[in-house]
Each structure stands twice: as C-alpha cells, then as structure tokens.
N, C-alpha and C positions, 0 to 999 in steps of 0.2 A: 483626398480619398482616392483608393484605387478606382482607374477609370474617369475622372474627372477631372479637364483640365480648367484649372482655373488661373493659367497666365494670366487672362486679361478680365479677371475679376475684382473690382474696389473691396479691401474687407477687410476685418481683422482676424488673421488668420495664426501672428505667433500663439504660443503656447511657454507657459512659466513649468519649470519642473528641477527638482532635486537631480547630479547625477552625481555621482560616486567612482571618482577615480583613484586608482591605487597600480601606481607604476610599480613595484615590487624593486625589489634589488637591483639597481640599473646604474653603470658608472657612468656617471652622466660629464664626465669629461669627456668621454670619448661620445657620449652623442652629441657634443660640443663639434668635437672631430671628423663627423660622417662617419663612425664608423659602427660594427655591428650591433651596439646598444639601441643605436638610434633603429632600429629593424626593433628591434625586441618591445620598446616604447611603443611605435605607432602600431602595429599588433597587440599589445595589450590595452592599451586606449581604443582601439577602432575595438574589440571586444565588448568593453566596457559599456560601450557606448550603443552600441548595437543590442546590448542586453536590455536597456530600457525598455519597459511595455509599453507598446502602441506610441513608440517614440514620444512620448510623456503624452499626451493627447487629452487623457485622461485624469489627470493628476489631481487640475482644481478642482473636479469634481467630486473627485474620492477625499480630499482634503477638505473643503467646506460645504459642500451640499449632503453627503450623505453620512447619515449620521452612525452608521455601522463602522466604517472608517476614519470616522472624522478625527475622534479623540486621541488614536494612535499616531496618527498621522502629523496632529497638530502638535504632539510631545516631542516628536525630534527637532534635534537643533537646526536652527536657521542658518541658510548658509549664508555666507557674509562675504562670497565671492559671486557677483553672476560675469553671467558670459551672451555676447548676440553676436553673434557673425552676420551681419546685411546681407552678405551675397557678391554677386558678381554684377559690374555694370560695365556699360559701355560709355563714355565722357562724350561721344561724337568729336568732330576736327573742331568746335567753336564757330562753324558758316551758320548755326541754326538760326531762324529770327529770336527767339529767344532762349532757358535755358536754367534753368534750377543752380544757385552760386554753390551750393555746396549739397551732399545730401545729408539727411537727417535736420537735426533742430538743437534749441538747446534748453534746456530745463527749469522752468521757473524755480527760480533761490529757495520758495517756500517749499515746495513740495517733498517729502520726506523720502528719503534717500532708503529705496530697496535692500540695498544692499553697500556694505563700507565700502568696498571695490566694485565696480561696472567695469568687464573689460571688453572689448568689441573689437571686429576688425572688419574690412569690406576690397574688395579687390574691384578696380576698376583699370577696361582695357581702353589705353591710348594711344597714341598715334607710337611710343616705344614699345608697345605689349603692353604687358598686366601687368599691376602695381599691387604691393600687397599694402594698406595703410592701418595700422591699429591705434587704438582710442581706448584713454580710459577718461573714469570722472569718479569722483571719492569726495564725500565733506571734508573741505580742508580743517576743519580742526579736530579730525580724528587719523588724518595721516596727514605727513608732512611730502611737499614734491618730491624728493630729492628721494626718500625711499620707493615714489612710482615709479619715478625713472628710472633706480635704479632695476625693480622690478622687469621695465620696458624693456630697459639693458638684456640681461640675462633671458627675456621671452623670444627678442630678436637673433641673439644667439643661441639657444634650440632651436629654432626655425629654419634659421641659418645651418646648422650643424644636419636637421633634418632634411632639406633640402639636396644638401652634400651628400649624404647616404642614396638618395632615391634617385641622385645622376647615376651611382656606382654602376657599373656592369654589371648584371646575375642582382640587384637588388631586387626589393618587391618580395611579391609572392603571397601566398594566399592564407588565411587566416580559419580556424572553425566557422565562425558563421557566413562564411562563402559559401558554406554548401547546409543551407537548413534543414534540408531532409533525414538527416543524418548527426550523431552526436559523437565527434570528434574531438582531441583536444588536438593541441599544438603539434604534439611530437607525431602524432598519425596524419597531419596536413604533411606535414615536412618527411616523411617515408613516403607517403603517395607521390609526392612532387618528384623523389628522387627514383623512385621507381617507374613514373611516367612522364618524361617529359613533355611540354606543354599541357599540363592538367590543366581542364576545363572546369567539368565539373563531377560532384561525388552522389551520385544515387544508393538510394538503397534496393533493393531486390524485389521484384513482385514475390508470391507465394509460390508461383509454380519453377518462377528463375531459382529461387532458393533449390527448390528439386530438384529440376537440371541442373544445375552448379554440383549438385550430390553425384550425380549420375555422370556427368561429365570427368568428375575426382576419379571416380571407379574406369574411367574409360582410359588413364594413362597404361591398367595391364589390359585392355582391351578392347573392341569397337565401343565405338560410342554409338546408344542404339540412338539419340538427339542431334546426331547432323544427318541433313537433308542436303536434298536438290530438287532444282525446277529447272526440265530440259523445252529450251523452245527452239523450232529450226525457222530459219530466218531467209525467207525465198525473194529473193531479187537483190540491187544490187548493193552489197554493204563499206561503209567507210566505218575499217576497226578503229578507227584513230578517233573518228567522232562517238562509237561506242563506246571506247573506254573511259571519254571526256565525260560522258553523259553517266556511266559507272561513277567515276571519281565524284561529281554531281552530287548524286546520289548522299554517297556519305559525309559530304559538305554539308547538306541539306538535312540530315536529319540524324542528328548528335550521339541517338544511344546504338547507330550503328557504328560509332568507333569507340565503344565499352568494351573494356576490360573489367574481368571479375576475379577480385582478390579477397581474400581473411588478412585482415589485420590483429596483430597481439592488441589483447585487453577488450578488441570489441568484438561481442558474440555474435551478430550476423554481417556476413559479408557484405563488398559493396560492388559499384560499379561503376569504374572510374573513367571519364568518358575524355579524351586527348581533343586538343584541339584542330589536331590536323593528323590524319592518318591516307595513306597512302593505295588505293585499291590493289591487290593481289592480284595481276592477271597473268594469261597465260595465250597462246593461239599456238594449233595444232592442224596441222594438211595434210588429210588423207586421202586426196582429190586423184595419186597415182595410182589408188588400186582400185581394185574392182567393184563394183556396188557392195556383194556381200561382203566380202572382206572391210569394205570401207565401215561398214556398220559397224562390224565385228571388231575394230579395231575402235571406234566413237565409243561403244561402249565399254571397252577395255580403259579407255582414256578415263572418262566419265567413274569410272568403278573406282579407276588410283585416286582420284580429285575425292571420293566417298570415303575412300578408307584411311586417306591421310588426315590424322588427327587436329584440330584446333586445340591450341594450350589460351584454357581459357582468361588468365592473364595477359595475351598480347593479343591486340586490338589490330585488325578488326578481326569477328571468325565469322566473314564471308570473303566471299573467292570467284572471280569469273575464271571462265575457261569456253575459248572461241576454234569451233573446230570445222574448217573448210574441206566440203566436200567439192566444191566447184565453186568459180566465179559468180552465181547467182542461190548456191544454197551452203547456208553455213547452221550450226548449230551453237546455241549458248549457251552452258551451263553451268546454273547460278549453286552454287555450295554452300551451303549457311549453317550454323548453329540454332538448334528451335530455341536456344536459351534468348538468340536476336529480335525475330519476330515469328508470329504465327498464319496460319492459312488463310486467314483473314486479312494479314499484311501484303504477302505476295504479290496477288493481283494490284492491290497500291502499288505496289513498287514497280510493276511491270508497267503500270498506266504510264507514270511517271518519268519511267526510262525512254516508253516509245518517245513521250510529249519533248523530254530534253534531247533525245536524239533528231526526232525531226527539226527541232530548232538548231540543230548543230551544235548540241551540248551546252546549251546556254538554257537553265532553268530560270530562268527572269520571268517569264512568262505563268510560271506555276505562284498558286496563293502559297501564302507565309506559312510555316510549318509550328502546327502545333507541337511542342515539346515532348516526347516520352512522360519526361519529367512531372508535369503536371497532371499525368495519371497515378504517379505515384505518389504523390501532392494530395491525389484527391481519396486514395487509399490507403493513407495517416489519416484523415480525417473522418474516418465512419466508426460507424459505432462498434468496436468487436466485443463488448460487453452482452449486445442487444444478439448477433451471430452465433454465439459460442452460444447463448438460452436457447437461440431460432436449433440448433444441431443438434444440441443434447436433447429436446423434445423429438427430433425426428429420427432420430435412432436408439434411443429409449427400449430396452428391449431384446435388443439383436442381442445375440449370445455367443454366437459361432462364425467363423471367418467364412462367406462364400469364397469354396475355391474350386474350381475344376481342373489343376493341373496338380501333381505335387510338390509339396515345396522344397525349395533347396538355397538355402541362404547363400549359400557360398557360389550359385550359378552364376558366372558371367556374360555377360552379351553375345549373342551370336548374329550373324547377316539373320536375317528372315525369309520367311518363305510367303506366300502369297496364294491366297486362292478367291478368285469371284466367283460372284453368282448373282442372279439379278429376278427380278421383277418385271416379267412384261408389260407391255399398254395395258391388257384387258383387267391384270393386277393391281397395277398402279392407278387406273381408275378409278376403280372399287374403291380402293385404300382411301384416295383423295374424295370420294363421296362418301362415305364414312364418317371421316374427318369432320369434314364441312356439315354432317346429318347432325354429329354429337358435338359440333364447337371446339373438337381436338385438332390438332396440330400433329401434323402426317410424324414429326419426331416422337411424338407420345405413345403413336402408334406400334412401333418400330419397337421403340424402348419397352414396352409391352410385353412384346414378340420374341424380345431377345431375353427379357426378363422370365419369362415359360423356359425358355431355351434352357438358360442358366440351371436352373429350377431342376429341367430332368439332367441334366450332370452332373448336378452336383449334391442331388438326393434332399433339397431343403424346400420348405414352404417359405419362408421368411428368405430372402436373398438381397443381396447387395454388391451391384456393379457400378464401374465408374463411368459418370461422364463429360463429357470435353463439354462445357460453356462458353460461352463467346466471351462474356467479362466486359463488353467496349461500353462503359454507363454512358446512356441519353443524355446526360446532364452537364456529360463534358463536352464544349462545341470542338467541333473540326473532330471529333471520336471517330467518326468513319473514315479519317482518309488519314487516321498516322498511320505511321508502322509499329511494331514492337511485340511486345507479348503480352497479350491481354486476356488471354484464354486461362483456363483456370480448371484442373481436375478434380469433380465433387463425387463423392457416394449418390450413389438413386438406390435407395431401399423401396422395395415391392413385395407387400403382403399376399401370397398366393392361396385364396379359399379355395378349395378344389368345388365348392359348392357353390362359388359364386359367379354369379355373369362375365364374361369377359369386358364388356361393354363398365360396367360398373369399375371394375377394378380400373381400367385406361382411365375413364373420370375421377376418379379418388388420387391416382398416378399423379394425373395432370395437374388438380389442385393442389394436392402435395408440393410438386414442383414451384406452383406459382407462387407459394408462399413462402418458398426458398430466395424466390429471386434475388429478394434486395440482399443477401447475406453471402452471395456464389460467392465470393471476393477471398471468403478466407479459404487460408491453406488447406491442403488434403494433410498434412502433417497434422497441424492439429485439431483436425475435426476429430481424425483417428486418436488422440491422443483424449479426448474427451471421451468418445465412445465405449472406446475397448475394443475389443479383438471383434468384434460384433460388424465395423465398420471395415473391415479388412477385405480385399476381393482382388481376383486377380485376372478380370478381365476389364476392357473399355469399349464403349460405344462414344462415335463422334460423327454428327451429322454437321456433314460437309455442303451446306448452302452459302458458297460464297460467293459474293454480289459483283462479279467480275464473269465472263467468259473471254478467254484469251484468243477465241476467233474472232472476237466481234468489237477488240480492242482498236486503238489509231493504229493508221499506219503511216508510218513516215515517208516524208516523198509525195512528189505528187506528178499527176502527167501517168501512162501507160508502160513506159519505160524506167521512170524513177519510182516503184515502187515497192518498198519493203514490209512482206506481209508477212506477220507471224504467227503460227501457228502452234499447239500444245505436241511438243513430244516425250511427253511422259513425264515422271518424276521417282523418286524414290525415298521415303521415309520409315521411320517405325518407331516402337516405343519398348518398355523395357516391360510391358506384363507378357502373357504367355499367349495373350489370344485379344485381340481388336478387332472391332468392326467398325467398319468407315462405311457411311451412309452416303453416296451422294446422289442426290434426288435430280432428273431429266425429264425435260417433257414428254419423255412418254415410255419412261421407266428407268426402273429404283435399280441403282447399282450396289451391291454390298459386297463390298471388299474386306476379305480374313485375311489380316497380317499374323502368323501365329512364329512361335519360335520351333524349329524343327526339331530340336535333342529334347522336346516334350512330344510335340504331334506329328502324327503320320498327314503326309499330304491326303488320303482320302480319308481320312477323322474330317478335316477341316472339308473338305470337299460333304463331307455327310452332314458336316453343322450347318454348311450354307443350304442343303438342300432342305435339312428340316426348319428352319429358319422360313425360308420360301414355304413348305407346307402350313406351317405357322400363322402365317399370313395371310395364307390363300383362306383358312379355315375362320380365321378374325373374321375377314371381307367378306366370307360366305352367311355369314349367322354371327355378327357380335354378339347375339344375345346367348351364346352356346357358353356351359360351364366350363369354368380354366379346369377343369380337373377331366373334361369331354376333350379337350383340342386332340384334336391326332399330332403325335413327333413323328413316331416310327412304325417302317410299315413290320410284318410279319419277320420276314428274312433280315432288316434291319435290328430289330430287335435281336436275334437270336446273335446277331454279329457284337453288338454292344454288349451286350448282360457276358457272353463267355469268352470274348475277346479284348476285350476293351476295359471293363468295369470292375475295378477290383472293390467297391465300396461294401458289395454285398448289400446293399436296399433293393427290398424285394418292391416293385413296383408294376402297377397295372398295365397290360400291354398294349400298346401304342398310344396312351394316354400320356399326360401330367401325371406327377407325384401325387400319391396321397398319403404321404410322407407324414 
C-alpha cells in the first residue's frame, strides 16, 4: 500500500493474476542481437504490464468472491503459463552462524499443478555481483525435459540479447506510462525526447497555464502582457557566484521550473515538458560609474530590455536573473519570469528559499523535501468537473449580456501598461475591517462589492460580472503553502445589483455566493464561459493581493554587523491582458489599490477618476452599510457632467451621483 512499509512484515502478500502480453511484429533475431527490436519489446512489455488494474491486487476477488464479476471472469481461459519472480537477495560471504541451503522449497508430488509451466527467476548478490538464476517445474507427463530446456534455451538468449541492447549507448528511454498524467502514445514519447533532451517528466497544464500558453502564442507579434518581474536591492556585502549557485538551486529543486510548453499533433491540449537539468539564465550589469540618477536611469532601462525580451515558451526555463551593481555594498536583482511559471503567491516562496540557500552558500540541504508541482495537477484530474460545470451553470444562470466597460476589439494586441494608485487610509481601512468583522465578511467581499457598484455605473448594467484572481492552493494537499507554481486560477464573480436593496445584504449574499463556489474555483475561465454564454463575459479583474510573505522581514544571510545582506522590495512590474485590474493589497493601516489599465483604451485621469470613486464607494459602505446600492454616491456634480458628455457614449440615462437604476 502507498505509504506503508512493510520490509519487515511476516505475511502473505503475493497476488495470482491473468496478464496479457502481445509483443506485436518484432524480429526477434535481432532482439537475439541487442539490437533495436529488443528497445521495441521491452516498451511494449513494460506497457503491457503497467496497464494491469491495481497491479492485479484485485483479481481473486472479482474472480471468486463477487458475484457481479465472477461468471465472466471465470469463462476465460486459464492460463497454462504462470510466472514469479522472488526478487533480489543477498547470499552474504557464508561467515554466518547459520544460513537458509537454498531459497524457496519444493512441491509436494500430490498437490495439483496450477499451471502446465511455472517459470520463476530470482537474482541473488554475491561476493562476483548479481546473478540472474531461473527455474521452472511442469508435470512431467504432460511435457517432456528436453522441450523446457529447450525453452530455457531460447529465454536465456532474449535476456541475453536484451541485456546487449540496454548496454548500447543512447538505449533506454521512456515509454507512455512514464508520464500518467497525461495520454500519450509512443511516437509523441519519442518527439518529446527528441525535442528535449534529458526529458524528465510530462505534465499537463493547470486551467489558467492553458490561457497563458494562449496569450503567450499571441505574444510572438507582440508584448507578452504574462511576463513579470520581482526587483529586490540587496544592501551589504554580496558573493554573485554564491547567488547564482543558490539561482541554479532553485531550479534543481523544484522541477516545473525547467517546463517547457509545447502542442503536440494528434493531442488536443498541450503539455509541459519538464528537462532534467536546465541551466539558469544570468546576467550582471555595473552601473556603479555613474551618477545616482543616471545609475537608476540606466537599472531601469536594463530591467525594461530583461521585460520586453520575449520567452519562447518551448525552451526551458522562462525565468532569468539579472544582478546590477550599484556599488560594493548595493546591488539590485531582478527576477524575470513567465506567470505561466508561478504566481504571487509563489514569489515570496522562492525569495525565502533563495535568501535560506544563499546564506548556506548555495547548498539547499538544509531546506525540506519539495512537494512536486505535479501532484497538484494529480490532484486536479482527480475532482469532480461533472459536480463544477452544475456548481457554474447555476451561478450564472441568467446573465444575458457581457459586462464590458471598454470596447471591444478582437484584433487588439498588448500594449506596456499604464498604472495608477489610490489607497484607503487608516481611518478607512479601519471602518472597512470593523465592518467586516460586525457582519462575518472578509475585507475581500468588501472590496469586490465596491468594485462591483463601480462596474455597475460604467457599464450601465444591474446584473454584472467581473473577474477574480483565487488562490487555488487546496488544504488538502500537504506542503500546498510552500511550492511554487501556478495555482491561481481566474473565475467570474456575478453580483446582482437591487438599487433598492441594502448594501449590507447584497455583500452577505456576495459572500455566500462565493463560498459555495469554493470547492469548484479549479475549473477553467474557458469553460465556465463556454457553459454560460456571453452572459459570463467581462473585461475587467480584481485580485486581492494578501501574500503571506513580507520581503522586509524575510532572512538575511550573513551574520555578524559587517556580514550582512538585507533585502529589501524594490518594486516589480506585471499586468494582464484585460483592459482594466484592480490589485488589492491590504497593509496595516491601509488599503492600497492599484489600476493597471491598458492606455489605447484609457485616459490616465479615467483611471485616476475610477480609483477616486472606488475610494468614495467605500468610504459610503463604511459610513452606513445599511444604505441602498442604488443611494451609494460615485460621482460628484462636475464629475458627472465630465462622464455623461465626455466620456459615455452608452447613452444610459442614470440618476445623478447614484448607482444605476438601470
């Protein structure tokens, strides 16, 4: 059983079971030979064999205990060959005090003979290596010796001939069910292999890598709006050489950072092919000759080529340092990565990580064992998307019209992005957080509320639907908090706006709504939308950015007054491909909200005017939740007048400085 070792348990543990081999068209001279049949054999055999359910485990019971089973079971023919392999032993030198003459036993004459042929074999290591010895036993009056030997004959030379193949050079190699996750045949093992050398292993795609893999395709004629970075400047005194060690580290340690993402003919969604050794991308850059401002000016000019130089997301890895010395005791890092790698949630892991393996001098020994990428996508084959797709199509039931507040343009390609904050002070954010805690919400509910009104007056609709960023990391898989990868996952939030209802009510209906979402976040935004209709359609996001890391208050490597290397946050730079996001991140003692919006749709004071009413939004929740969604004040007087004949081509005549009553 998975998880249980039972080395040193007395018991009977084999298991009897039918298997079904069918070596197909093989010139078996030549796997006589060593040569490439014998490749073709042990791949179709190790197949074969692998295909057994629960490695027969099961067998006698579906064959004689149950009776649903049993009949069909019992009409096939009996095989009239078995097979036991003992296993591997060790003989020891012969100093023991004593000492077993042989292993196994031998068969009382009466007992009736399982099978015409019993062939067995057992390997045992002696003082020359390992010995392969095989055994058979058969009623002698239904074969004659002379045909087992000969048999034996011709078994030892397959073996032999197999053997001779797997010394070859370039032999080996990996078969479909090397990689389970995934439904592969032969000829797609054998293009991956040639296309990546040292293939490890083959994943399949979370829901939202399938997106970005979309978006990334579109990013060879232009930016990719899905590569990032994370700039930290690094104060005291550094050894690049042990940073880069603790870099390389890194992607030793944690396998679906050297993924490559390909399509292969014949299979419909792509994969992720993960090398067994990949090489970190660095670089180091000295700006240390010029002058403060110029030295910036120039880190960021460095920093901007590292952003705009594409990843081809077939060659592994797509992440990238870049070390840029300002002086002898301040340097800058900056990390480059693909979101298709990991999410913001990953980050600060990796940052913990890197400090831990650098203060060790690049030796991660010290760190626990790493949970796999892999077995998150292990554990997302195995949920219910029967139970999802019922949970989705009830919760968007209804929606008729795409929320949009930009217009559309199919053919738009990515542009840099433009950037505007706005925040929530203490006296705000207090409010906000006693609120919360008054009605049992969660400061995110709140927000999404907020932004949900927002939406609401731009885009002229009661019923609306934006997107939002979930974390995706399920409790249920251990070590979930400290991998890396992509686990986030972009869903619809549909919000029914009564202009005559309480605001307080609507956030709690919100909130339940949500929570009954939870266990289904998992599937795709592709096909929720594809269930919905155009109903689910929207083209803004919200992501509240509570991650369980602060990178001032991380290790620092070094130790003593003079040996120490503190790092500190100096910025970063991401975006996404809708028209308009809001990034939440929540501080002790106020609410940061950050609009990433695309500029060849918004003016910088549009988005400057969304984060202001946003803020009023807020402020008017905190002041009176019990106030009607259709009472909140957006806009003031001169506001209004700026929106309705400047801005609003919709033509929705709406109450002034209220919600819709659309």
């Amino acid at each position: 059983a998975d998880g249980v070792d039972l080395s040193r348990t007395v018991g009977w543990f084999t298991s009897v079971y039918p298997v079904r081999l069918e070596p197909g068209e093989v010139d078996f001279v030549d796997v006589r030979a060593g040569g490439d049949a014998a490749g073709v054999v042990l791949k179709r055999v190790k197949e074969q064999v692998r295909a057994v359910p629960g490695d027969g485990l099961g067998f006698g019971l579906l064959r004689y205990l149950n009776p649903a089973t049993r009949p069909a079971l019992a009409a096939l023919p009996t095989p009239q060959i078995g097979f036991n392999y003992l296993g591997r032993f060790t003989t020891g030198s012969g100093r023991q005090e004593w000492q077993p003459v042989a292993l196994g036993g031998d068969m009382d004459e009466r007992m009736p003979a399982a099978h015409i042929l019993e062939a067995g074999g057992v390997v045992r290591d002696g003082a020359d290596g390992p010995e392969l010895s095989l055994m058979f036993s058969w009623p002698g009056e239904l074969l004659a010796e002379s045909v087992v030997r000969e048999l034996g004959e011709g078994w030892v030379a397959m073996l032999t001939g197999l053997a001779a193949h797997a010394a070859r050079p370039g032999a080996g190699g990996h078969s479909p069910s090397d990689f389970p996750l995934v439904l592969l045949d032969q000829g797609q093992v054998a293009e991956l292999e040639a296309a990546q050398p040292g293939l490890a292993e083959v994943w399949p795609l979370s829901p939202l890598q399938e997106g970005l893999l979309f978006h990334a395709m579109l990013g060879e004629q232009a930016l990719d709006a899905y590569s990032g970075q994370g700039l930290l400047n690094l104060l005291g005194p550094l050894d690049t050489a042990v940073l880069r060690a603790a870099g390389q580290a890194l992607l030793d340690r944690h396998p679906n950072l050297r993924a490559g993402f390909r399509h292969l003919a014949g299979l419909e969604q792509p994969v992720q092919v993960i090398a067994d050794r990949v090489a970190l991308p660095w670089r180091e850059a000295d700006v240390s000759a010029l002058p403060s401002a110029e030295a910036e000016a120039e880190a960021d000019r460095l920093a901007a080529a590292e952003l705009a130089r594409a990843f081809d997301p077939a060659v592994p890895p797509l992440l990238r340092f870049l070390v840029i010395r300002f002086g002898a005791r301040h340097h800058r890092l900056v990390i480059t990565n693909h979101h298709i790698l990991m999410d913001g949630w990953s980050l600060p892991v990796l940052l913990r990580e890197l400090s831990t393996i650098y203060a060790a001098g690049g030796d991660p020994i010290g760190l626990p064992p790493v949970t796999p990428y892999g077995e998150y996508l292990a554990w997302l084959g195995r949920q219910d998307r029967h139970a999802a797709r019922e949970a989705w199509q009830r919760e968007l039931a209804g929606t008729t019209e795409p929320t949009l507040v930009a217009p559309g343009d199919p053919a738009r390609l990515p542009v840099a992005p433009g950037r505007v904050m706005a925040s929530a002070g203490p006296e705000l954010i207090a409010a906000l957080r006693a609120l919360a805690r008054e009605h049992d919400l969660t400061l995110n509910t709140v927000v999404q509320g907020a932004w949900a009104m927002l939406v609401s007056r731009l885009a002229g609709q009661r019923d609306v639907v934006f997107g939002a960023v979930v974390a995706g990391r399920p409790p249920e898989l251990p070590g979930v908090e400290d991998m890396l990868g992509l686990f986030v996952n972009t869903v619809p939030v549909r919000v029914p706006l009564d202009p005559n209802r309480p605001v307080i009510e609507m956030l709690t209906a919100l909130q339940d709504r949500q929570s009954a979402l939870i266990a289904h976040q998992y599937l795709g935004l592709a096909e929720i939308q594809r269930l919905a209709g155009a109903g689910a359609t929207f083209d803004t996001l919200v992501a509240y950015e509570n991650y369980p890391f602060d990178p001032d208050a991380g290790p620092e490597p070094g130790s003593g007054p003079d040996d120490t290397l503190r790092i500190t946050p100096a910025g970063g730079r991401d975006s996404t491909h809708y028209p308009l996001t809001l990034a939440v991140i929540p501080g002790a003692t106020d609410l940061r909200l950050r609009l990433t919006y695309r500029p060849d749709v918004f003016e910088p004071d549009q988005v400057e005017g969304f984060g202001r009413w946003l803020v009023r939004i807020l402020e008017a929740v905190a002041a009176d939740p019990g106030v009607l969604v259709g009472r909140v004040p957006v806009l003031g007087a001169a506001e209004w007048v700026r929106v309705v004949e400047e801005w609003n081509d919709t033509g929705v005549g709406v109450g002034v400085g209220t919600l819709p009553g659309v």
